[in-house]
N, C-alpha and C positions, 0 to 999 in steps of 0.2 A: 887768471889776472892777479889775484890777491896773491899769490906763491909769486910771482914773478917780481911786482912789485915790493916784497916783503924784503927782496934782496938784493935788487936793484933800485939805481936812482936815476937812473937816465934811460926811458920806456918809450918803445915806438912801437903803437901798434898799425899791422900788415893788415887791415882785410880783402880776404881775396875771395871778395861773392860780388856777383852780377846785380840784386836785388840790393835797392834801399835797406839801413837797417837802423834802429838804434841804436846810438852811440854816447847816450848820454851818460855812461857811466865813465867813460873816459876823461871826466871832467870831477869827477870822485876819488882820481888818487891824483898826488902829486907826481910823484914820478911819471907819472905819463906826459911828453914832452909835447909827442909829434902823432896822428893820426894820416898813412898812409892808403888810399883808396886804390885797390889794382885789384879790378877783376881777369874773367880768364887772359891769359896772356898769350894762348897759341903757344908752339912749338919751343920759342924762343925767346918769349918779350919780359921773362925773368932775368935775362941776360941786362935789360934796358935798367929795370927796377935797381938792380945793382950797381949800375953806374947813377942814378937819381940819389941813391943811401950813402953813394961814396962822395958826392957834390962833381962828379965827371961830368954831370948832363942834370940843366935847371930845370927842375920839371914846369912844364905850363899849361898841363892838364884845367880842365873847368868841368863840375858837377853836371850831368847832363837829367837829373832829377834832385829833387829835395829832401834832406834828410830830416825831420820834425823826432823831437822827442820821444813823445807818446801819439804813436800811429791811431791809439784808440780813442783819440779824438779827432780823426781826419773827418771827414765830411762821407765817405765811402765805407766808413767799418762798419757799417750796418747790412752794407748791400757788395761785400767784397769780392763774394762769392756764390759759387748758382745754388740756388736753393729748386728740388724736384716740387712740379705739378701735382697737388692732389688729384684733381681730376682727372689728370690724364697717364696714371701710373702703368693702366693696363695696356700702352702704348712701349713699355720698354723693349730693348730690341738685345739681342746677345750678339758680341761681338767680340773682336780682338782688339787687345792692347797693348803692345810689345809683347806678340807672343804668347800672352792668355788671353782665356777668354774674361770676356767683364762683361756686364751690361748694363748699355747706358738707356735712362729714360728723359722725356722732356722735362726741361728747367727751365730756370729763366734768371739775369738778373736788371735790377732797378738801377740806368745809369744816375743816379737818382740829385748829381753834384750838377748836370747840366755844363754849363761852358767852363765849371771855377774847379777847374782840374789842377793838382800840382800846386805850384807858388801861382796861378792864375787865383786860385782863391784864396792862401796866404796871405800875399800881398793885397788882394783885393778889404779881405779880412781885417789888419791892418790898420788900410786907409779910413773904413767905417768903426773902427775904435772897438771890435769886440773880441778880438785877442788880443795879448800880449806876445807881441809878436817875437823879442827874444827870447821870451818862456817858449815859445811853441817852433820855433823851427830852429835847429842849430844849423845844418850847413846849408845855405839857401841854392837855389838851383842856377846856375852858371859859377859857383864860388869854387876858386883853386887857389893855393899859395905856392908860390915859389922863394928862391932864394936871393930872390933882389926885388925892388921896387919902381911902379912906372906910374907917369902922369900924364894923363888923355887932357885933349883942349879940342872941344868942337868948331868948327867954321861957320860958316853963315851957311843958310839952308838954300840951297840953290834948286830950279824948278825950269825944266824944260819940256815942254807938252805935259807928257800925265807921266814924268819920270820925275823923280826927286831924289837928291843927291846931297851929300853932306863930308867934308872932309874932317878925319880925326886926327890929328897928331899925339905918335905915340913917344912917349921919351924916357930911354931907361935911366932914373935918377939914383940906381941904387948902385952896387959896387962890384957887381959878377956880372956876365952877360946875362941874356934871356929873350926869350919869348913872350908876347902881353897878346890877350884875345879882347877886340874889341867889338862891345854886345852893344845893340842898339834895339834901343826900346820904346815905346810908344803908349801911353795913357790916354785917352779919349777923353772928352766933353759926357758926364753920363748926367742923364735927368733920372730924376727917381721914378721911381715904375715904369720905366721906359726899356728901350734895347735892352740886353742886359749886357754891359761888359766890364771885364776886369780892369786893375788899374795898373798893369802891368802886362806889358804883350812883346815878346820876342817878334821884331820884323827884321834885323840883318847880322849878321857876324863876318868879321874875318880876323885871321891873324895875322902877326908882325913875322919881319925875315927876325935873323939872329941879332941883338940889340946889342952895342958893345955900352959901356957905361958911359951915359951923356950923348949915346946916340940916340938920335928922331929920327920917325918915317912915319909920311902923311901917307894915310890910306882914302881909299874914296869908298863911302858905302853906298849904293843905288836902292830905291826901290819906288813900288809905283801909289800913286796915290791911292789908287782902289785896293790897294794892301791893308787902309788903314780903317774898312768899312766895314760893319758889323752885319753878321745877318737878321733880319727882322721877319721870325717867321709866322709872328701872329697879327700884325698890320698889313705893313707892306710886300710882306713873302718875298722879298726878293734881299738882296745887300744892299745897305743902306749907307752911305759917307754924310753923318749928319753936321752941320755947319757947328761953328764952334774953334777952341783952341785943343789942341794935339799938341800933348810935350813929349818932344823927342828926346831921350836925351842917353847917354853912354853909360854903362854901369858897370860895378867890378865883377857884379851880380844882381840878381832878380833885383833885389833889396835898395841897394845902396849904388846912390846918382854919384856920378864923378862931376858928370858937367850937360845943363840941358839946355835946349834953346823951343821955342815955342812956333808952330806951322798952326797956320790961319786959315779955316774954311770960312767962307763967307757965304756960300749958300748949301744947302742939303741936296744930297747926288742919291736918286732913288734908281740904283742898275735895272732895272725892269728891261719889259720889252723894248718901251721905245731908246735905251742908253743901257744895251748891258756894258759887264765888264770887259775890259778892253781884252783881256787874258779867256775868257770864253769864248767858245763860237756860238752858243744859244746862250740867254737867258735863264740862270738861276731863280728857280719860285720853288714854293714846294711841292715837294712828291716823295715826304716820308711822314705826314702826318698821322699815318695808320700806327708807324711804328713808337710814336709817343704815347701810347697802351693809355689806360687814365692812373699813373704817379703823376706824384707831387713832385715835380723840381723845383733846384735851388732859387732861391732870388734876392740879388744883392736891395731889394727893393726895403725900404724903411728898413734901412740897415740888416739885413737878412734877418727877417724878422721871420722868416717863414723855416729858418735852419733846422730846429726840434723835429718840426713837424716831418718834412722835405728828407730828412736826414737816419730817419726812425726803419727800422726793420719792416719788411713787406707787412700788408695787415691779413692780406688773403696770400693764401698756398693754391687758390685756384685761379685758372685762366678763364677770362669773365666773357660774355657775349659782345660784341659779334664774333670774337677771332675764335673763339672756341667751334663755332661749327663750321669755320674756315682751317682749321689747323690740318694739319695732314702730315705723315711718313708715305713710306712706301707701301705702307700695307693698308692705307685705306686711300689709295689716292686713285683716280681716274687717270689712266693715261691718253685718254679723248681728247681731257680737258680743252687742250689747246688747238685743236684742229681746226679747221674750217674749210668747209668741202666745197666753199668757192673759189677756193685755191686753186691757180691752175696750175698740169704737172710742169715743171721745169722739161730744158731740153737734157739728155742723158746722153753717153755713149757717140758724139759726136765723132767726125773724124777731121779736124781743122788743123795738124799738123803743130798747133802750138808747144810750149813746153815753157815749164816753169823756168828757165832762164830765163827766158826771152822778156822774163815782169822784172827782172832785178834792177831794181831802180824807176819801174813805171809807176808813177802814180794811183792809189789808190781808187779814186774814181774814174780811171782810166777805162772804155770800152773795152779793149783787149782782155780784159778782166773772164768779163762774160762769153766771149769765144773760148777763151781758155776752161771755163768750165763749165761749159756746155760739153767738155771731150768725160769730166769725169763718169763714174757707172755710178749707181746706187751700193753694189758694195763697198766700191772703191771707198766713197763715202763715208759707210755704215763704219768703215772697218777704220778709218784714219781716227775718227770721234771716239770709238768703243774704246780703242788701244794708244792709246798716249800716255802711258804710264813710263817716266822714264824718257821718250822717246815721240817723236812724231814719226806714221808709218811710210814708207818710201810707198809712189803711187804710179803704176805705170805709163797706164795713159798721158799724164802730162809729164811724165820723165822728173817725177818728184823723187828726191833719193830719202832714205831714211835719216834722222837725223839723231842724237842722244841727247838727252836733258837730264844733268847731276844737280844736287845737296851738296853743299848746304851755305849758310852765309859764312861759317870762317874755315872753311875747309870743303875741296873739291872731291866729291864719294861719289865712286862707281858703283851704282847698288845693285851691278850684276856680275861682278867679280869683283869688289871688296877694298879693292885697289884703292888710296885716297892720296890725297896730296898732303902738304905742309899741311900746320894750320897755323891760322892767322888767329889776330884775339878777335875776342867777339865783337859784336857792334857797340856793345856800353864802351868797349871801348874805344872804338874807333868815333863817336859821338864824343866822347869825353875829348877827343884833340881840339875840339869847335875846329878843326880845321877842314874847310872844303876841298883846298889842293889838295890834302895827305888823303881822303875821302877817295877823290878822283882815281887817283892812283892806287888806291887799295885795289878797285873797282878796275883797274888795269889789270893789274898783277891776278887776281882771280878770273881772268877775260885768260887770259895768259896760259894760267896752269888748266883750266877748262879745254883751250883747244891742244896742250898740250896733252892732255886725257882724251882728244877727240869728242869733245863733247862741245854741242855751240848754243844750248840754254842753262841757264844758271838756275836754280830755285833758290832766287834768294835778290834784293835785300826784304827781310823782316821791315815793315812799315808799322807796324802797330803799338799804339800807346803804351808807355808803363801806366797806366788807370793809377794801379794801387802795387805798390813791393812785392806782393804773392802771386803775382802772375806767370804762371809756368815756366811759361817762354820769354821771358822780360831779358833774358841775355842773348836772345837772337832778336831782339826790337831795339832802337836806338834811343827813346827818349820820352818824356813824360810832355814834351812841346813840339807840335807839329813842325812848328819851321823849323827848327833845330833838326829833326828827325829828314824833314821834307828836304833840307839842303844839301844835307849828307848824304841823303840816299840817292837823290837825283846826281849827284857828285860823281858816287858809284856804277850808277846806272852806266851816264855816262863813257865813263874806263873802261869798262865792260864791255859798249856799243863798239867803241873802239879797235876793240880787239876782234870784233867781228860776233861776240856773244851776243844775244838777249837775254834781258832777266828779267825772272815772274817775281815784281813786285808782288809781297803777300802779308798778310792772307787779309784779302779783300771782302768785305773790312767788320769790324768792330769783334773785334777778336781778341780781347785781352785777357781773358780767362782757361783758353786750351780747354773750350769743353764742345763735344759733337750735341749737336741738336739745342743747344740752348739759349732761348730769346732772350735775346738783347733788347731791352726796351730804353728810348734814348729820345727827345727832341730835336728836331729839325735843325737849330743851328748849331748845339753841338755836335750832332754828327756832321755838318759841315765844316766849323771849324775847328773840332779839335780831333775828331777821329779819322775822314777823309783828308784832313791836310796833307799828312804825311803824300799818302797816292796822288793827290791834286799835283804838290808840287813835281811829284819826279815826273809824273806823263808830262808835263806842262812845261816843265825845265830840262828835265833827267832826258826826254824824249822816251821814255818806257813804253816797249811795243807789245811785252808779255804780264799778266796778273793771273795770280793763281789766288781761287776763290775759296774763302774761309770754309769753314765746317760748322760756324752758328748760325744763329735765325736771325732779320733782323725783323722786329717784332714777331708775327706769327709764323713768316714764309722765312725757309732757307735764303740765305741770301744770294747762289746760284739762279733763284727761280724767281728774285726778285728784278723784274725788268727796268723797275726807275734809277736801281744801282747798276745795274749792267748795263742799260743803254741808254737811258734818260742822261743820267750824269756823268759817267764815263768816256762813254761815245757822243754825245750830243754835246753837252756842256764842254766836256773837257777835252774833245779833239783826238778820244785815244784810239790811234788804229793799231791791230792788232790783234792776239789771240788772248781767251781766258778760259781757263785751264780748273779742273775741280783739284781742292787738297786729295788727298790716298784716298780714293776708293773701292779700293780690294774688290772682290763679286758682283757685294752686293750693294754697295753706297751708304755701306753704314747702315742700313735701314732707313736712310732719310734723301739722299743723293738719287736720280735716276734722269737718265738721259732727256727725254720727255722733259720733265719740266726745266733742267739744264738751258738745252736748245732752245724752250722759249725763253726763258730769261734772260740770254744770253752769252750763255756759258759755250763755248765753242768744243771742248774734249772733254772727255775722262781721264785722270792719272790711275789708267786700269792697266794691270798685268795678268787678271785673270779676265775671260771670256762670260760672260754673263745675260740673262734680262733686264736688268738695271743699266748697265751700258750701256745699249742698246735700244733706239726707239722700238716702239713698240710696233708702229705699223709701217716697215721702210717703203711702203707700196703707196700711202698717201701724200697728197702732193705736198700739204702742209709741213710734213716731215721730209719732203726731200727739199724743200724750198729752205726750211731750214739746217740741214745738211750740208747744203749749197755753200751759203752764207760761213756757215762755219770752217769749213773747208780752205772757202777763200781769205778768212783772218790768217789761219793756220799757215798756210801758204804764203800770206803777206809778210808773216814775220818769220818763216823762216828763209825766204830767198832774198831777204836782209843780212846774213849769216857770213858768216866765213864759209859755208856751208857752198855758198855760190859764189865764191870770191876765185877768179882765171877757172882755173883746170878740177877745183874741188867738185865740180856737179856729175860727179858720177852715179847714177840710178844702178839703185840696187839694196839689198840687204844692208840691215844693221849693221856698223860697225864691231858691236859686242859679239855679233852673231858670226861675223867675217874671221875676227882676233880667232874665235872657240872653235870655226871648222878648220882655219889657217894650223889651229896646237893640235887637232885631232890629225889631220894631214900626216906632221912633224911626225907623232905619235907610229901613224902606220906605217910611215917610210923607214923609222927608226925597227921597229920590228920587220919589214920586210927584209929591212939591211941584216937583221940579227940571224932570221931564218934561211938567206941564203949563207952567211957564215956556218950556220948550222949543216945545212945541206951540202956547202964544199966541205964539211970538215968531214963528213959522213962517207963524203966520196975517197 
């Protein structure tokens, strides 16, 4: 930078990484003009970049995280990363990691920030006066420039049942065209030591067509009033809309109000039993309070007085009682656990004539359900669960055909012949459009090259948080804000569903770190509203019929084997039917993964390609385990005869597609040689 600067005067610096970074030194030389944000681009999207540097195309990009100065005073650098278990070192397990071996042992870390993630606690920060908040953040989260200027003007708040609506006019007042992304935001009523909530919340976005200069367009943004309710998980445990004023208002970013108007509670809305949320089918309370371990989280309470403390490096390297003689791998777990020998056996081996076509389109609670799987056997079963690596297994008895499920979110990989598609850019960048149409459509286009590959499940979109800039996989996740994250992905989902694919929302949930076996310890309404968001929205919006389930714990228990995340909230709360899927399980499940306790938590497959104990229940003979076999079977099933898969003439029962392509070239291969040896043999003659 110093060389470059030394001999130029006019500096624009490119970064091209996925992760948050500091950039405050680009404020240290003069020559530096312009700072340009473009992570991966895919195949192509440096071609874009160059018409942006030539002024061909106005860029209207917006920050989909925040970039702060000095990361070393975020609220998370204490606890950014897992730090291993004393106590439980002689629990490590050897394993593969791209091809070596490594071995990983329990960790854990401290979500220790609670809900004030990102500009949630910046801004929050801020408003109670103990940052400087243009010392501490330089580009705030929703912030873009482009090459002309616009001016938002809100409408009057309009209110139709429990929908509330707002129109924004957008007007480019500057002198090239463009595009303007308009963020709406919402600050609550907080009491001190109460709820806890930020003073800044992403609730809607969308963007403008093409703006010629002195052109308007009113946009309308929707959303529902139980959007705007906090969850309360130490009083009332359920979401809470407490009375009060709520400013709405449009911003160019996190930061900085263009124009607000003020919406009026006049009584407190406790979602409970007797008034859940309209967008639930049960009742949110809590059922993660195991997983808030005993830290200390944040609290905007007497001005976060509690930061030091809340904020400081773990104090113990050990995992304390009770979860310690709860913890469990594979190597010390019971596979009993979950039985119960009042179970009765389901019906097997039926002969009812049905066939999975015959559900395309039937309702999930539909009777026909259970004649149809009353025809499945017990291996049939054993064998569709163990082996879903890749692929869901074709199943005779109900004339189930096989199906393929490819990697990854910006690029469609055959990981049984190598084969890939385009690639597209990654999700920061496809988040950074704030646009939900171009979202939708991405979310096509990989629906698109998927069945062009013959493949009709997607492993992908990434749901999960940017927590903090080091997170492994932060360029396959879209955002550091769930709705942001939530809307885009549901977007994609969508395009996806479209084209006849499903996609395994992932990695379900609190996965920010890319680490196997390591506990997450986190409170109850953060993990509701900042970690589960993203998943909330797409099942909820997106219509998401697949999730593939992370590789950490949340608190002590894997999160497969956690049943208040698999079916309490998931399936109950959130309405999601369909299948859920473990991350790569190779053999052996990592040493922490195994069918058994999958099955009861919810977990419907294994992404296994090898044949194993861990795949596979332990006792396929009790009723418990075929009862849940059953179940699982039938998610499986529900989301794939959703498919292109069973779309006219495609439901042909039978082998793998990969498998069909490999005997189809081995054929090629023999006839090719037959043809050469009889040349051989006339020539002889």
């Amino acid at each position: 930078v110093e060389m470059v600067c030394a001999n130029f005067d006019q500096v624009m610096v490119i970064y091209n990484g996925a992760n948050q970074f500091e950039l405050g030194f680009v404020e240290e030389y003069d020559p530096i003009k312009a700072v340009v944000w473009c992570p991966g681009t895919g195949n192509v999207g440096f071609n874009a970049l160059g018409k942006v540097l030539s002024g061909e195309v106005n860029p209207s990009g917006r920050t989909p995280d925040t970039f702060v100065y000095d990361m070393s005073q975020a609220p998370w650098w204490n606890n950014g990363e897992k730090t291993g278990y004393a106590n439980l070192a002689e629990l490590a397990v050897e394993g593969m990691n791209a091809g070596k071996p490594q071995v990983f042992a329990p960790s854990f870390i401290n979500y220790v920030e609670g809900i004030y993630v990102g500009y949630k606690f910046y801004e929050t920060a801020a408003v109670e006066g103990i940052i400087d908040y243009d010392q501490t953040v330089q580009y705030p989260f929703g912030y873009g420039l482009g090459y002309t200027t616009f001016e938002q003007k809100m409408g009057e708040i309009k209110e139709s049942g429990k929908t509330i609506s707002v129109d924004v006019t957008v007007t480019n007042t500057g002198e090239k065209a463009g595009k303007d992304v308009v963020e709406l935001y919402f600050n609550p009523p907080y009491q001190n030591g109460g709820i806890e909530k930020a003073a800044a919340n992403l609730l809607q976005f969308a963007k403008t067509d093409l703006l010629q200069p002195g052109q308007s367009q009113t946009l309308t943004l929707s959303f529902a009033a139980e959007d705007l309710a906090s969850y309360d998980y130490q009083t009332n445990k359920a979401y809470v809309l407490e009375a009060g004023d709520y400013i709405l208002s449009v911003n160019s970013d996190s930061h900085n109000i263009l124009d607000r108007r003020e919406y009026h509670v006049s009584q407190t809305v406790v979602y409970g039993q007797g008034e859940k949320r309209n967008s639930d089918q049960t009742a949110a309370t809590n059922v993660f309070d195991e997983a808030a371990g005993d830290v200390v989280y944040l609290s905007r309470a007497d001005r976060f007085a509690n930061l030091e403390e809340a904020t400081s490096a773990p104090a113990s390297l050990d995992l304390a009682e009770p979860y310690l003689s709860q913890y469990h791998l594979n190597s010390n777990f019971d596979r009993t656990t979950y039985l119960n020998d009042s179970d009765e056996m389901p019906v097997t081996g039926a002969k009812n004539g049905m066939k999975l076509a015959d559900m395309r389109g039937v309702s999930y609670d539909d009777l026909r359900w259970e004649a149809l799987l009353d025809q499945l056997t017990v291996d049939e079963m054993a064998g569709m669960i163990a082996m879903s690596g890749y692929q869901t297994p074709a199943i005779e008895s109900v004339g189930k055909i096989g199906t393929l499920d490819f990697d990854g979110p910006a690029a469609i990989n055959n990981n049984f012949t190598g084969v890939g598609s385009i690639g597209f850019p990654i999700e920061v960048v496809i988040a950074s459009t704030w646009s939900q149409e171009l979202a939708n459509e991405w979310g096509s286009c990989m629906g698109k090259m998927s069945r062009e590959m013959g493949a009709h499940g997607w492993y992908a979109p990434g749901m999960n948080t940017h927590r903090t800039p080091f997170g492994a996989r932060n360029y396959e996740y879209f955002s550091e804000d769930g709705v942001l994250a939530g809307l885009i992905g549901a977007n994609a989902v969508a395009g996806a569903m479209d084209q006849g694919v499903y996609s395994y929302i992932k990695h379900f949930a609190l996965y920010e770190g890319n680490g196997k076996m390591v506990s997450v310890w986190s409170n109850e309404q953060a993990i509701r509203e900042i970690y589960l968001k993203p998943f909330e929205i797409s099942v909820k919006e997106g219509g998401a019929n697949a999730v593939m389930v992370s590789w950490s714990f949340l608190g002590h228990r894997w999160t497969g084997e956690n049943s208040s995340l698999m079916k309490t909230v998931l399936r109950d709360e959130w309405g999601f039917r369909g299948m859920a899927l473990t991350d790569f399980f190779r053999n052996n499940g990592h040493g922490f993964m195994n069918a058994d306790a999958a099955l009861a938590g919810g977990v419907d497959a294994m992404l296994s390609t090898f044949d194993g104990p861990e795949n596979n229940v332990a006792d396929r003979n009790h009723p418990t385990s075929v009862k849940q076999m059953r179940n699982a079977c039938k998610n499986v099933m529900y989301t794939v005869v959703s498919s292109w898969a069973y779309d006219g003439n495609s439901a042909d029962v039978g082998m793998e597609t990969w498998k069909k392509a490999a005997i189809g070239l081995d054929v090629v291969l023999a006839l090719g040689l037959a043809a050469m040896e009889v040349m051989v043999v006339k020539g002889s003659k």
